[in-house]
ZAPA-787293 format. One record per residue (C-alpha): residue in three letters; x, y, z; residue number from 1. Coordinates in Angstrom, 3 decimals. Layout:
<recs>
tordo_u_v_w_voti
Ala_X_Y_Z_NUM
...
</recs>
This chain:
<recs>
tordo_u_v_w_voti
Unk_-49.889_0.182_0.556_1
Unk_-46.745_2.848_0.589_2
Unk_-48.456_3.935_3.804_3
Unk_-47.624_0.795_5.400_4
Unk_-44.582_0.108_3.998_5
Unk_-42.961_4.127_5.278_6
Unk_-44.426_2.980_8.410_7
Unk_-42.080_-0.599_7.955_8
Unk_-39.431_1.788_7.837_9
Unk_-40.082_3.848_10.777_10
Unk_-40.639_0.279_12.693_11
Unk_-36.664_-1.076_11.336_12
Unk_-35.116_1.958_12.257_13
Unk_-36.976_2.437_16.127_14
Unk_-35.507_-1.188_16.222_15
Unk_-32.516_-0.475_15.037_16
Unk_-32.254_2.528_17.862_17
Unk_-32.995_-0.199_21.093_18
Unk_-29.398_0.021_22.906_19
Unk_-28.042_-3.131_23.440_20
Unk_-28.174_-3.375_27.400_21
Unk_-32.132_-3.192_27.064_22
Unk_-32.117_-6.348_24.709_23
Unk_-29.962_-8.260_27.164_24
Unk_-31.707_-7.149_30.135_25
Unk_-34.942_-8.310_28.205_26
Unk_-33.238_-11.577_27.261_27
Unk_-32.510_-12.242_30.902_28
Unk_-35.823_-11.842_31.854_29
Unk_-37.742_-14.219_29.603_30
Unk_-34.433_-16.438_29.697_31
Unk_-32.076_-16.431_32.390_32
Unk_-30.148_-19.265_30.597_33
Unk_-29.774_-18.127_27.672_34
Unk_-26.028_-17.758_26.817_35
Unk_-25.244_-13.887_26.483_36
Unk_-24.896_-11.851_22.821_37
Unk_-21.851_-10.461_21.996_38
Unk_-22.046_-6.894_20.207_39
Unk_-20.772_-7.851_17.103_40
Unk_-24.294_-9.112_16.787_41
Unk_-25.961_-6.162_18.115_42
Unk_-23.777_-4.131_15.261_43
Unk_-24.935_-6.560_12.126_44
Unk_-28.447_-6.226_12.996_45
Unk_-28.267_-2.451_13.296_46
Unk_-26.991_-2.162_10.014_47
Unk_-29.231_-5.045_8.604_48
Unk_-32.572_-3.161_10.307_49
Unk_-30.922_0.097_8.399_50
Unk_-30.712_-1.614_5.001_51
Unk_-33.971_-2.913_4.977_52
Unk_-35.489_0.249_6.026_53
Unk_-33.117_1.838_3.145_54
Unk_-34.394_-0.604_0.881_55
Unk_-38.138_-0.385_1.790_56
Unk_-38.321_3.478_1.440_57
Unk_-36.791_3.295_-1.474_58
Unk_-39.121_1.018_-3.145_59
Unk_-41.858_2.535_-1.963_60
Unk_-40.476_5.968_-3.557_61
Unk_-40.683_3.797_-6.760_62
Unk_-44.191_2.902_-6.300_63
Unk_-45.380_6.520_-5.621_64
Unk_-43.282_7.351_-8.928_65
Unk_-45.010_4.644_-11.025_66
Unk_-48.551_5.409_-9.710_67
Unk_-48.298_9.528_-10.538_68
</recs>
């Protein structure tokens, strides 16, 4: 189970690394419609995707603790 979840937190933080030009360029691919992202956006999931993967490797430092 900690396996997974360090490998959670590997996942958030690649995600968290994607520059924003490759999401939009993605985005206009599968929807050429679709109204553009402004960075501010881009910058709040960054540091959500960083949090979680904070949070995550944390708790699964916890678990490793409780199970020794």
């Amino acid at each position: 189970m900690t396996a997974f979840g360090f490998v959670l937190a590997g996942v958030c933080v690649l995600m968290a690394c994607i520059k924003a030009d490759r999401v939009r360029t993605w985005r206009s691919n599968l929807n050429p419609s679709a109204p553009d992202i402004p960075d501010s956006a881009f910058v709040v999931a960054r540091i959500t995707l960083l949090v979680m993967a904070g949070l995550v490797v944390y708790a699964n430092v916890q678990v490793m603790a409780l199970s020794d």
